[in-house]
N, C-alpha and C positions, 0 to 999 in steps of 0.2 A: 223769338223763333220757336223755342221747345212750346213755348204754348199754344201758339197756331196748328203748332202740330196735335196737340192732344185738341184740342178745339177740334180738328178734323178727323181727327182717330173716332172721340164719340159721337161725330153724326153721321160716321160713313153708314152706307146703308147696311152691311152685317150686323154692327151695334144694335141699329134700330130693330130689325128682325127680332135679332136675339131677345131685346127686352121686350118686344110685343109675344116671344116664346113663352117667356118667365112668366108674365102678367094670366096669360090665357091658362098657366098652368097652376097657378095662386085661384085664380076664379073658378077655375076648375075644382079643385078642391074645398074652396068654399063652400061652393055647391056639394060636396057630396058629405060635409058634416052633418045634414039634416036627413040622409037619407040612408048613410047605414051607420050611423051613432056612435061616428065614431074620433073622436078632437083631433086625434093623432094624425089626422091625412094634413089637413089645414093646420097645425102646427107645424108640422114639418115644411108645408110648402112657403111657408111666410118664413119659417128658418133658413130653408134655401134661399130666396129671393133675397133675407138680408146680407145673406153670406156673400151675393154677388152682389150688392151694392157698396158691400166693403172691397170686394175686390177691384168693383171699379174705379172706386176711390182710392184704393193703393195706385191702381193704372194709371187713371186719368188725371187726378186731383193732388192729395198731398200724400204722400209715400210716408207711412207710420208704422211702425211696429205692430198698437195698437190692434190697425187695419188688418194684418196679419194673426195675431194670435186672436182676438176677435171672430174675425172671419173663417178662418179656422175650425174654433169653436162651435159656431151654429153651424156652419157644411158638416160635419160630422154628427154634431145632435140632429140633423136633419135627415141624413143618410140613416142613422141606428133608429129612429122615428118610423123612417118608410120601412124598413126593414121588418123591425117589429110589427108592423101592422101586415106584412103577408104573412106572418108565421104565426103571432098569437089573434086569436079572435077579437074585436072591438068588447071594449069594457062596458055592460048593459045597468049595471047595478040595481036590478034588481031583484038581486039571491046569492 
């Protein structure tokens, strides 16, 4: 029974939304490493996106600590990630 239910938890259509949010926001930032030179957007966005696939994995799948301090871990190196790049300028290296 609890698995049917998570079975239906992640295919409800909000789930699906949400990871087609994630993805378009990963792609996004992919794109825009080549165009103001700067790692830090697409770092951060691939650290968010793993953070919520831990989290989903906490939700939906096997509940671990792990999953927790983990995910934890990149959600925050991904927030101070985005952060720093409004405040300090992309790194040019050249001077």
């Amino acid at each position: 029974m609890a698995l049917t239910t998570r079975a239906r938890s992640v295919t409800h259509p909000r789930v699906a939304v949400y990871i087609l949010i994630i993805a378009v926001m990963v792609i996004a930032a992919l794109g825009t490493s080549g165009a103001v030179l700067d790692p830090r957007i697409p770092m951060a966005a691939v650290l968010f996106a793993a953070s919520d696939v831990l989290v989903a994995r906490q939700r939906f799948a096997k509940s671990q600590v792990a999953n927790r301090v983990v995910g934890l871990a990149t959600y925050y190196a991904a927030q101070v990630l985005f952060a720093i790049t409004v405040v300090s300028p992309p790194f040019r290296g050249d001077g």
